[in-house]
Every structure is written in structure tokens, then in C-alpha cells.
C-alpha positions as protocol buffer text, in pm:
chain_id: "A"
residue {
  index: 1
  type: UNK
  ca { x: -1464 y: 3596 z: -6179 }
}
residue {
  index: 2
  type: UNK
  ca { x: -1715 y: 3767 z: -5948 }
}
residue {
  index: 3
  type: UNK
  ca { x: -1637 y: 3844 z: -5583 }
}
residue {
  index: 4
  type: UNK
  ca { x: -2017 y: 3767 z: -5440 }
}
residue {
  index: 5
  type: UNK
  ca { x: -2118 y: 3858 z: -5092 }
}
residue {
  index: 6
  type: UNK
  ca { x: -2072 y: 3672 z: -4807 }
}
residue {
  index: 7
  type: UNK
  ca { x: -2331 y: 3396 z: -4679 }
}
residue {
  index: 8
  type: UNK
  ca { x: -2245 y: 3156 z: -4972 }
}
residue {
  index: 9
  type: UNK
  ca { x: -2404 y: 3106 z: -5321 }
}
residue {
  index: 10
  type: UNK
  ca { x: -2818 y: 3134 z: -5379 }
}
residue {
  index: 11
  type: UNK
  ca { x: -3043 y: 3149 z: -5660 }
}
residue {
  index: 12
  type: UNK
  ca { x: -3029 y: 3549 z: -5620 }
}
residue {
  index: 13
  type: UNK
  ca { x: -2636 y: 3548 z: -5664 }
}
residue {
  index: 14
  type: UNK
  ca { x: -2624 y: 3343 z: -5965 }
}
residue {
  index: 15
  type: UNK
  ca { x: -2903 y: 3479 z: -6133 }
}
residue {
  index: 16
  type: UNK
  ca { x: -2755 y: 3807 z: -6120 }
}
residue {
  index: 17
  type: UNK
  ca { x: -2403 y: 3646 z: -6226 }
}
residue {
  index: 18
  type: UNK
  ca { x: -2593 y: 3516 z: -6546 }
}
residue {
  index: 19
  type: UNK
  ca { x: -2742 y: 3812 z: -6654 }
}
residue {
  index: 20
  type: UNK
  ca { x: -2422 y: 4041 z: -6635 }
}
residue {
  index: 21
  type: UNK
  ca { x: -2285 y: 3749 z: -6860 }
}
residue {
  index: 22
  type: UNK
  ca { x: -2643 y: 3798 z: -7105 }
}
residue {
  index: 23
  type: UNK
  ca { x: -2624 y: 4153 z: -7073 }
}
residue {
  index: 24
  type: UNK
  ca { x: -2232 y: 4157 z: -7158 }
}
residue {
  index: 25
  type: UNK
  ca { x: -2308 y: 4005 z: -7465 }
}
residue {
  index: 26
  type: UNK
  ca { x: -2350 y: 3621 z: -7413 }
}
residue {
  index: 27
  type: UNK
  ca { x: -2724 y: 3588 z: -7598 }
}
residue {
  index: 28
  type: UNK
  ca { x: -2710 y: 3176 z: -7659 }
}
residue {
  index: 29
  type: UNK
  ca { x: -2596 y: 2875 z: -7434 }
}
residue {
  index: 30
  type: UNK
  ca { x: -2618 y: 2565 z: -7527 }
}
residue {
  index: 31
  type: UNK
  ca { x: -2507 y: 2333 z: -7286 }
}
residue {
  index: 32
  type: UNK
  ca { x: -2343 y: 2427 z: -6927 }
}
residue {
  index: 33
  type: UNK
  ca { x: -2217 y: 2131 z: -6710 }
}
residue {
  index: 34
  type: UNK
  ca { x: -2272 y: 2223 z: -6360 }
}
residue {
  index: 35
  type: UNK
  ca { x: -2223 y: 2098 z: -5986 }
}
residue {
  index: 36
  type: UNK
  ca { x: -2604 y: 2130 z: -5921 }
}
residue {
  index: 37
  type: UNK
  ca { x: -2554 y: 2377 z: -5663 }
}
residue {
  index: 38
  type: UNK
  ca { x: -2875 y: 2453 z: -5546 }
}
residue {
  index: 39
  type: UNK
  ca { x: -3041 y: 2767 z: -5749 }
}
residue {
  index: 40
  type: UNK
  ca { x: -2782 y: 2727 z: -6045 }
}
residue {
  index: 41
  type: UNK
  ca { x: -2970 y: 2530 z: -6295 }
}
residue {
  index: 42
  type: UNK
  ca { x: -3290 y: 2701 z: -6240 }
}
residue {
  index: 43
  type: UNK
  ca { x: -3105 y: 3033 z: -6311 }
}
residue {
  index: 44
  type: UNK
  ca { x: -2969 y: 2906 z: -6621 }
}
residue {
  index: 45
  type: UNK
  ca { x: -3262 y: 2784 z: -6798 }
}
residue {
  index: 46
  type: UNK
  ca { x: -3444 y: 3152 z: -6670 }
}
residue {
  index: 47
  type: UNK
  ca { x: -3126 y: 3318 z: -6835 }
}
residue {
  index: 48
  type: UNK
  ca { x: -3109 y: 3092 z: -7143 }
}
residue {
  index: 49
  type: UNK
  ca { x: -3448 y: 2896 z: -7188 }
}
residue {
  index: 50
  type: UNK
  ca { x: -3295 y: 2682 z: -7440 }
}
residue {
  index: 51
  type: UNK
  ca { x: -3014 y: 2584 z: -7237 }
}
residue {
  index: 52
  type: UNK
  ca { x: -2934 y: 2226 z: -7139 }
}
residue {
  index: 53
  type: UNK
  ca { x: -2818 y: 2214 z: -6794 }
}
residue {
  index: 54
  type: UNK
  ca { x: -2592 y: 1881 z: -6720 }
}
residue {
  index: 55
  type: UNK
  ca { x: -2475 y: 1792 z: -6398 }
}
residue {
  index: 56
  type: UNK
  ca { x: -2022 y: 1702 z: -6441 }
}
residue {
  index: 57
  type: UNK
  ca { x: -1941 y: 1347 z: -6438 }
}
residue {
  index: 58
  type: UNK
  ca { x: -1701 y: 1430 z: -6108 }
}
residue {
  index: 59
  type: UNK
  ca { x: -1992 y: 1528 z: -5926 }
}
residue {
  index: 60
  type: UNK
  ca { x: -2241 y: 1270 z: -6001 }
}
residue {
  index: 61
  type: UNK
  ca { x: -1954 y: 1022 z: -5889 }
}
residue {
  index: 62
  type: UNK
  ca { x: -1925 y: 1235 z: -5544 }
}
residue {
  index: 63
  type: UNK
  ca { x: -2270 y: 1265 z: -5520 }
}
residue {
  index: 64
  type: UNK
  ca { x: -2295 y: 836 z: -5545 }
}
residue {
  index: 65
  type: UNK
  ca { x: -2012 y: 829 z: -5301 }
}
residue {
  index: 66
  type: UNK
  ca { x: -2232 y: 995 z: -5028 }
}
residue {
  index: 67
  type: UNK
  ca { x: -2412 y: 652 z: -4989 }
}
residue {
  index: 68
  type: UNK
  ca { x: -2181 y: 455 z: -4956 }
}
residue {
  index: 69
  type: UNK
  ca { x: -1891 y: 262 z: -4736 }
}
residue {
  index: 70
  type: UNK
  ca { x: -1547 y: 451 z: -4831 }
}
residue {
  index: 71
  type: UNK
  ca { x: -1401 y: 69 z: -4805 }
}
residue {
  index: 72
  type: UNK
  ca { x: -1625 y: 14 z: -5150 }
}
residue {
  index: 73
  type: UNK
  ca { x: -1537 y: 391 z: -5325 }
}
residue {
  index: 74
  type: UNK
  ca { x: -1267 y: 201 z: -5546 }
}
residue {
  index: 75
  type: UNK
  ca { x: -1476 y: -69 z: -5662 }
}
residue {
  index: 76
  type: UNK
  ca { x: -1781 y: 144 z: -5714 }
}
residue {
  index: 77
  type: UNK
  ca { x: -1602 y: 425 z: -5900 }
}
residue {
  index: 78
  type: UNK
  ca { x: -1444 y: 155 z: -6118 }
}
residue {
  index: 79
  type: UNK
  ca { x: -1788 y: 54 z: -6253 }
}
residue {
  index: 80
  type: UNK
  ca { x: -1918 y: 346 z: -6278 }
}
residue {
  index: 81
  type: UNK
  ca { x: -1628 y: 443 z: -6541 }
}
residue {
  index: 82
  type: UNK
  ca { x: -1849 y: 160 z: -6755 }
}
residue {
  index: 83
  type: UNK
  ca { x: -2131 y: 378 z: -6738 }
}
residue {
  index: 84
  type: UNK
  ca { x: -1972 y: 720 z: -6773 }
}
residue {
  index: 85
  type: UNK
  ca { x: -1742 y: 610 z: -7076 }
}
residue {
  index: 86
  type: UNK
  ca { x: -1979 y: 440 z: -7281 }
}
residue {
  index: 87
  type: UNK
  ca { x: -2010 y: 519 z: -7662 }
}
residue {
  index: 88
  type: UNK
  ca { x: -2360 y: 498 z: -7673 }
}
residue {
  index: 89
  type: UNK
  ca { x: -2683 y: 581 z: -7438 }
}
residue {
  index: 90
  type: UNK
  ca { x: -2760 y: 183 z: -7488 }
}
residue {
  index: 91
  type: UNK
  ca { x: -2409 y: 116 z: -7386 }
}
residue {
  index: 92
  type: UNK
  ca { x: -2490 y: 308 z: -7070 }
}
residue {
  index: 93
  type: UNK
  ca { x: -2815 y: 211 z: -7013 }
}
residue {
  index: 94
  type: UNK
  ca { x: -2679 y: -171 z: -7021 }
}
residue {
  index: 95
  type: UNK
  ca { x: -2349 y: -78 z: -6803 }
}
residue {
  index: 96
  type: UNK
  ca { x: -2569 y: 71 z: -6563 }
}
residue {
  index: 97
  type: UNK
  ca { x: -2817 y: -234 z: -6527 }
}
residue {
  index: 98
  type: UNK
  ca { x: -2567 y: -428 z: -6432 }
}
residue {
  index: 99
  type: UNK
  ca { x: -2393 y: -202 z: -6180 }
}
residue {
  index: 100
  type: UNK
  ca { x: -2746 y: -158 z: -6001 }
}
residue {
  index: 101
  type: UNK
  ca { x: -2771 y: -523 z: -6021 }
}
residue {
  index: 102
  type: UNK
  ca { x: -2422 y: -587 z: -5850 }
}
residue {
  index: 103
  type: UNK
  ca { x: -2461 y: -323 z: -5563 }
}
residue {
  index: 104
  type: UNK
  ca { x: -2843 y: -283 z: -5492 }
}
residue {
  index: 105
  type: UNK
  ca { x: -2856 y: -528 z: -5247 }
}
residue {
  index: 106
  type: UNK
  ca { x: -2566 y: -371 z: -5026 }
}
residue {
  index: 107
  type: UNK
  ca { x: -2662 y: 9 z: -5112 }
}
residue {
  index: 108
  type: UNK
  ca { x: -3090 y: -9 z: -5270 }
}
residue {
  index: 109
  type: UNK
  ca { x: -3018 y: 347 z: -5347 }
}
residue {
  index: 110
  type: UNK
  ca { x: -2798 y: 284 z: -5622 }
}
residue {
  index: 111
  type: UNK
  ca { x: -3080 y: 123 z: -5857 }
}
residue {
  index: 112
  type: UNK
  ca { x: -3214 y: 475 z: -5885 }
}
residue {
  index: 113
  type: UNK
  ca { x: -2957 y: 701 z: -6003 }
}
């Protein structure tokens, strides 16, 4: 846990976060799952250039949210559980198409996730 100055969190911050965690040892990452704060991922693959920087499930939900009417957050975040649960990529891929289909008249945005 770092104790970071004040002002909030920047590129700067967490690239020197990631290379105390390089230089203490921590050589290989391959996969970090991420809130997409702005700055993070591109410090991660600069730390770790074989990295694979995801952005968590709970955020990308959030993030959706943003666009919407809270009066459809329930129904949306039920369908979406289609797309985030799937088995397969081509589950996914299908469980989205339809979930674009249903809402992109209301919200267009939602086609292009």
C-alpha cells in the first residue's frame, strides 16, 4: 500500500508505484485487471511490455451504466451477465449481438462497446 501525494492518481504516480514493485523483485506480469484509471495501463505495459492489461468486469458494467436511465440499470445489468458469463468468446460475441440489438435504439451507444 503506498501513501501517494495529494492531487489524485497520474501516470507519474503509478509509474513510479510499478517500478518499486519491478525493482522489489516483481520481473513478469502477466495479466493485471484494472479500473482504467487514466495513466494506469500505459504504465503497466512500460513496466511489463508483455503484460495484458484488462479492464474488471465491475467497471465495464459502471462504465455502461453512465449512459443510461437508472430506471433501465436492472434490466441492462441482467443482460449483460449473458455477455460477461459466457463460456466462450462466440458465446459472447452472440450474447452481445443481441443485447446491442435490444437496447440500441433507446441508448445507440451501446452497439459499440
Amino acid at each position: 500500500m503506498w501513501v501517494g501525494p495529494s492531487g489524485g492518481e497520474g501516470a507519474k504516480q503509478w509509474m513510479n508505484m510499478l517500478t518499486d514493485l519491478k525493482n522489489r523483485g516483481i520481473q513478469d506480469v502477466c495479466i493485471v485487471c484494472c479500473d482504467g484509471i487514466k495513466g494506469l495501463p500505459d504504465a503497466i505495459t512500460v513496466t511489463w511490455l508483455e503484460a495484458d492489461v484488462q479492464t474488471c468486469v465491475v467497471h465495464l458494467v459502471r462504465n455502461t451504466l453512465r449512459y443510461v436511465s437508472r430506471a433501465h440499470w436492472g434490466q441492462i445489468t441482467r443482460e449483460l451477465r449473458g455477455v460477461c458469463t459466457a463460456v466462450n468468446e462466440e458465446t459472447a460475441s452472440r450474447e452481445f449481438g443481441e443485447f446491442a440489438e435490444a437496447w440500441e435504439g433507446k441508448y445507440p451507444v451501446m452497439g459499440v462497446m
